[in-house]
C-alpha positions in Angstrom: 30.2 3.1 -34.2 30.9 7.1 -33.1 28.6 7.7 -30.6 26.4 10.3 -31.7 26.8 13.9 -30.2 24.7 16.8 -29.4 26.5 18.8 -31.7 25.6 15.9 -34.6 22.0 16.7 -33.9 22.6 20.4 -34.5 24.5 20.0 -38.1 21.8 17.5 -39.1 18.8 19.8 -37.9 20.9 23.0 -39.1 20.7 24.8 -36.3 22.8 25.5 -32.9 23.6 23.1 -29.3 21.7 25.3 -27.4 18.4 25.2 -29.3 18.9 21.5 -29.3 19.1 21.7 -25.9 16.0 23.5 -25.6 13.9 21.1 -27.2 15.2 18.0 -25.2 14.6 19.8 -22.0 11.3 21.6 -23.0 13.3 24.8 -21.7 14.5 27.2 -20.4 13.6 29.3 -23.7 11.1 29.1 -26.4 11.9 27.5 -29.7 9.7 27.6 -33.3 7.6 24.6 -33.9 9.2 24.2 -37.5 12.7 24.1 -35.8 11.4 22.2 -33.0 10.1 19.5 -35.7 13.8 19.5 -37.6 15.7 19.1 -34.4 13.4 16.0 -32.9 13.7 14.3 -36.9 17.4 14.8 -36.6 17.4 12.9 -32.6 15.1 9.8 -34.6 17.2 9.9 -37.7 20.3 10.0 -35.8 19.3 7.5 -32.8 20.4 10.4 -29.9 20.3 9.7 -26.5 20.5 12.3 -24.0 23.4 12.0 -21.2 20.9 12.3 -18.2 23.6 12.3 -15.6 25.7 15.1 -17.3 22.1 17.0 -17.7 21.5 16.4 -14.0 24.8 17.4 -12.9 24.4 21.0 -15.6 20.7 22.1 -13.7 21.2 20.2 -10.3 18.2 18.3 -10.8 17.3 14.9 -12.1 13.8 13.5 -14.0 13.7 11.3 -10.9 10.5 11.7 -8.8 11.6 10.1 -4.8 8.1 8.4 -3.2 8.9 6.9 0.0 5.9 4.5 1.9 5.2 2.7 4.9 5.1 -0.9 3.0 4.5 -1.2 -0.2 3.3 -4.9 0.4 0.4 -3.4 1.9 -2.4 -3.2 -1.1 -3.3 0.0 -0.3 0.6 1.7 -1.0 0.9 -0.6 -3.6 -1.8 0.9 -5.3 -1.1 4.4 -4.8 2.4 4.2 -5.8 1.4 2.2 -8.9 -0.9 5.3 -9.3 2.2 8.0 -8.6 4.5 6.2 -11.1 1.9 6.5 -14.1 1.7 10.3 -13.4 4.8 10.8 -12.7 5.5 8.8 -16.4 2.3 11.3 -18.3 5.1 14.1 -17.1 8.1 12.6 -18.6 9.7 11.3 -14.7 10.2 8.3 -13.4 9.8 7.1 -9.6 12.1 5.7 -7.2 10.2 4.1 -4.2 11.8 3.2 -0.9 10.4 1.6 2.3 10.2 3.2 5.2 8.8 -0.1 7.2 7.0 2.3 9.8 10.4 2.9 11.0 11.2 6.8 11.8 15.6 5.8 11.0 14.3 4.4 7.5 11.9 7.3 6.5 14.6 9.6 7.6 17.5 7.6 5.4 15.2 7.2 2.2 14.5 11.5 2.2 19.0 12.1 2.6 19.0 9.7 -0.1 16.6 10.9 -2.6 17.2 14.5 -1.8 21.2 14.0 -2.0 20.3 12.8 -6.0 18.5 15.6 -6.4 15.6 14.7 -7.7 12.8 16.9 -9.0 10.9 16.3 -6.7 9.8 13.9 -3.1 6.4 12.3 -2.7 6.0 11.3 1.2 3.4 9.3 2.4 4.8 9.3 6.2 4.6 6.3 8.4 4.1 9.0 11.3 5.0 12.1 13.1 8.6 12.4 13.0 10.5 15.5 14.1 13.5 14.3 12.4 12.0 13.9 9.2 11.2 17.0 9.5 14.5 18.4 10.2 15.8 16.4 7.2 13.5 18.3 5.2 14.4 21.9 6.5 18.5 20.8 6.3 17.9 20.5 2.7 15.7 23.1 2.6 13.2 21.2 -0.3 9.7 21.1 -1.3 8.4 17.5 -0.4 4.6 16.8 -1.1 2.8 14.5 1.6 0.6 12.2 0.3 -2.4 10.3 2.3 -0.9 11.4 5.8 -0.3 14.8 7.1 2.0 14.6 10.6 1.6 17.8 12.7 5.6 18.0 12.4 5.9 18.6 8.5 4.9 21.8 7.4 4.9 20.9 3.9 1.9 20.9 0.8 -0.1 17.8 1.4 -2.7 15.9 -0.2 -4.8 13.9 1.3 -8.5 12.5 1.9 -11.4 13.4 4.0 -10.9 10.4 6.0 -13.6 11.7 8.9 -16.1 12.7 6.7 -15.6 9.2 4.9 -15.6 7.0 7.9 -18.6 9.2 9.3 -20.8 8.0 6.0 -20.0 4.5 6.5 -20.8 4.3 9.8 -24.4 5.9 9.9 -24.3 3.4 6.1 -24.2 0.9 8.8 -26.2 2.2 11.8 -28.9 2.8 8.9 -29.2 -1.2 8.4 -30.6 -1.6 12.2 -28.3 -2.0 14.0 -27.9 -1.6 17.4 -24.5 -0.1 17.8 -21.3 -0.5 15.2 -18.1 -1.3 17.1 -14.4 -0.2 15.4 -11.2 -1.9 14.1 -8.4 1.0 14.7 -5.2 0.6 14.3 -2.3 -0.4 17.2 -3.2 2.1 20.3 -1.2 5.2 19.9 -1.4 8.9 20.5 -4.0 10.7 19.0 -2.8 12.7 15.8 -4.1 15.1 13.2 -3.4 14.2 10.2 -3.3 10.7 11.0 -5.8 8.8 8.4 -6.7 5.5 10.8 -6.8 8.2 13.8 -9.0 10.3 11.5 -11.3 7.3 11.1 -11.8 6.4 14.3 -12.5 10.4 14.7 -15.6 9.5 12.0 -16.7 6.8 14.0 -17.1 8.3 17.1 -19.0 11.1 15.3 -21.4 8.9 14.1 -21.7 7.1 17.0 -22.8 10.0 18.9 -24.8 12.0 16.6 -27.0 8.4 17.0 -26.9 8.7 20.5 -25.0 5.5 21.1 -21.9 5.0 23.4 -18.3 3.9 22.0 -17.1 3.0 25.6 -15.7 -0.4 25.0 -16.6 -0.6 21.5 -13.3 0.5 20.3 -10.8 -2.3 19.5 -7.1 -2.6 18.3 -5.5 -4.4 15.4 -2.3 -4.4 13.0 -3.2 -2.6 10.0 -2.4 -6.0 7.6 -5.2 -8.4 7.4 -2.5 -11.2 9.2 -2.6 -9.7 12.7 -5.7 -8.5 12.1 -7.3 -12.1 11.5 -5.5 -12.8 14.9 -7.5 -10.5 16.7 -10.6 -10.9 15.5 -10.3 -14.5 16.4 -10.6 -13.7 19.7 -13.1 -10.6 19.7 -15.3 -13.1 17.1 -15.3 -15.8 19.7 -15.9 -13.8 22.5 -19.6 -13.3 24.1 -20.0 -9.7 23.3 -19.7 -10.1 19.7 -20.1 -6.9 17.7 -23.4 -6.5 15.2 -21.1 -5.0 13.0 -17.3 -4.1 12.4 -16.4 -0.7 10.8 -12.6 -1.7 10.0 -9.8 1.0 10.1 -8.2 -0.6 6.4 -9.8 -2.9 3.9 -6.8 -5.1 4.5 -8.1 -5.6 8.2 -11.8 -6.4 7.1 -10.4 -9.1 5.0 -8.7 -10.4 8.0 -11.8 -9.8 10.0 -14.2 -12.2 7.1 -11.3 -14.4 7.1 -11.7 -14.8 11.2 -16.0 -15.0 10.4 -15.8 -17.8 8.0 -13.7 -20.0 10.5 -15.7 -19.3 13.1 -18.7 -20.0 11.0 -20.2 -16.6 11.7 -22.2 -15.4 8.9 -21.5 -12.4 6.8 -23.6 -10.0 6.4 -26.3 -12.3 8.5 -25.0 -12.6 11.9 -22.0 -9.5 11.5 -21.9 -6.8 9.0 -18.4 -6.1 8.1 -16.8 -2.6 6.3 -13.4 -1.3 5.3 -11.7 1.6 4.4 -9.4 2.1 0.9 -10.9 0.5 -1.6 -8.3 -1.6 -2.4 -8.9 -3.5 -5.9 -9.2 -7.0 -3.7 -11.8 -5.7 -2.1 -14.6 -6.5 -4.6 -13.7 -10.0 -4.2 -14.0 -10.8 -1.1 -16.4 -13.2 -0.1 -19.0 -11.3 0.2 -17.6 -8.4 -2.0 -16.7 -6.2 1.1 -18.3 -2.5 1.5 -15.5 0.8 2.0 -14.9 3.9 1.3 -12.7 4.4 -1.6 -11.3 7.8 -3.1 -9.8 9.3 -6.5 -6.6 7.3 -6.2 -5.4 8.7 -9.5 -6.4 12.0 -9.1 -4.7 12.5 -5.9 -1.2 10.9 -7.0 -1.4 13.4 -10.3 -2.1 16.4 -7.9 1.0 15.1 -5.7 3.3 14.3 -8.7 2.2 18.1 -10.0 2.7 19.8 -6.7 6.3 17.6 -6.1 7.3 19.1 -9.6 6.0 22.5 -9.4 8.4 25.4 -10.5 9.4 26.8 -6.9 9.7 30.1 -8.7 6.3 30.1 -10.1 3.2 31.3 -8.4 2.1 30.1 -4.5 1.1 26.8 -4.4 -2.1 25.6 -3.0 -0.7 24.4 0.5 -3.2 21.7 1.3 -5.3 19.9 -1.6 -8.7 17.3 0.3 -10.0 15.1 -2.0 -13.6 14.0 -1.2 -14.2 9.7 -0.1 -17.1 8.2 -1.5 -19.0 4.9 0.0 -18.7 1.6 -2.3 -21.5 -0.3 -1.1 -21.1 -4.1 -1.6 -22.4 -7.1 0.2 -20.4 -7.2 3.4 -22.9 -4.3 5.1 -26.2 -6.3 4.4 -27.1 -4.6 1.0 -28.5 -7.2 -1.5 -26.0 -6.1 -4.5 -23.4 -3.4 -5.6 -24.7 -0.3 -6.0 -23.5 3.3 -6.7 -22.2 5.5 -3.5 -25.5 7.6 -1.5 
């Protein structure tokens, strides 16, 4: 069977290639709604399929959407990738996703790839600062949209959470059950960074800490951000005489290590340690107990990011920076009787 043609579609529909062309790519000009109607009955009738490499190669731009992550293993980039792929599908794109693996040569390989195949656009949730990501990014001379991290060294529209303010509520959440003082899960030791979401926490923390009068001076502890290393070390600082009250985690997938830790060490939860987390991640509601985060509008920060990623260049200024509000999900793990909705 011929293969069926662009120029089929127009004889069929009546009308010319170009306006044919116009309705597959919603563009560059405007066509009637009637002829519109004939053209897309002519592409069922007929079974056309668009050439998408010869349309890349004729604009220099793909329906491909690049997201690059720090491990999508992780629940938490699983999760917002999951998200960025169904916006990225509501605009008619599809997602290619690579792993960085907190590795500064992978991030940097994943952004020449994506940008070399000229896609319409690059997502980037960064696994840190990174000058030459950032030169990567001028070389090509693009628009990428960071999503969840912000480094100091990219310049570039971001979207991302009010990690301080969020960690902040759930610490005085915590403070607010009695306790004497809340300790902290950060992530590996590292230098301080804006725009650094486990950094930012920590930041919240403190905030809390001292707007309660109490010290953080050896309350501050390190872990992994994966629930595997984490459960390591809170073997040991579970075990140890100066057991915390209560544990205000970095990541959810660090407090599941953490309750992990408590139930082999027969510690109570939320009796003799309350336990928090930070992402929401979907497991987290069933933990046992169902653990207590912060949790934010997962979708409605990958739809601003997919927008933003896709956004005419040409058109007007963009909103440079976009914070999306976190919210408390109180569950068990904090000493509360049941579920309830965020204060």
């Amino acid at each position: 069977m011929a293969k069926v043609t662009r120029d089929d579609v127009a004889r069929l529909a009546g009308t010319s290639t170009a306006v044919v062309s116009y309705v597959i790519n919603n563009g560059p000009r405007p066509v009637a709604a009637g002829t519109r109607e004939r053209v897309l009955a002519a592409i069922k009738e007929l079974g056309y399929r668009p050439d998408r490499v010869a349309q890349a190669m004729a604009s220099q731009r793909t329906d491909l959407i690049g997201l690059i992550v720090p491990d999508a293993r992780q629940p938490f980039f699983g999760e917002m990738a999951h998200a960025v792929e169904q916006a990225a599908a509501e605009r008619g794109k599809m997602v290619l996703v690579g792993n960085s693996d907190y590795l500064d040569e992978r991030e940097v390989h994943y952004l020449r790839a994506f940008l070399g195949m000229r896609v319409s656009g690059l997502i980037l949730i960064s696994q840190g600062p990174s000058e030459h990501a950032a030169a990567e990014i001028d070389a090509w001379d693009a628009r990428v949209v960071l999503l969840h991290r912000r480094p100091d060294a990219i310049d570039d529209v971001a979207v991302v959470l009010d990690d301080i303010g969020g960690a902040r509520r759930l610490t005085r959440h915590l403070l607010d059950h009695g306790h004497p003082y809340v300790a902290c899960l950060g992530g590996v030791e590292s230098t301080p960074e804006s725009g650094d979401p486990v950094t930012d926490h920590v930041t919240g923390w403190r905030r809390a800490m001292d707007e309660a009068g109490l010290s953080t001076e050896g309350r501050l502890f390190q872990a992994p951000y994966n629930r595997y290393d984490a459960y390591r070390v809170a073997l040991g600082l579970l075990a140890g005489p100066d057991r915390p009250p209560a544990l205000v985690c970095a990541t959810d997938d660090q407090a599941i290590g953490v309750l992990r830790a408590a139930r082999e060490l027969r510690i109570d939860v939320p009796g003799e340690l309350a336990v928090a987390g930070f992402d929401d991640v979907k497991e987290a509601a069933l933990t046992d107990p169902p653990l207590t985060t912060v949790g934010s509008d997962r979708v409605g920060m990958a739809r601003a990011a997919v927008d933003l990623a896709i956004n005419d260049q040409d058109g007007p200024p963009l909103e440079r920076h976009r914070r999306f509000s976190a919210h408390l999900r109180i569950r068990r793990s904090c000493g509360c009787p049941a579920e309830r909705p965020s204060p």
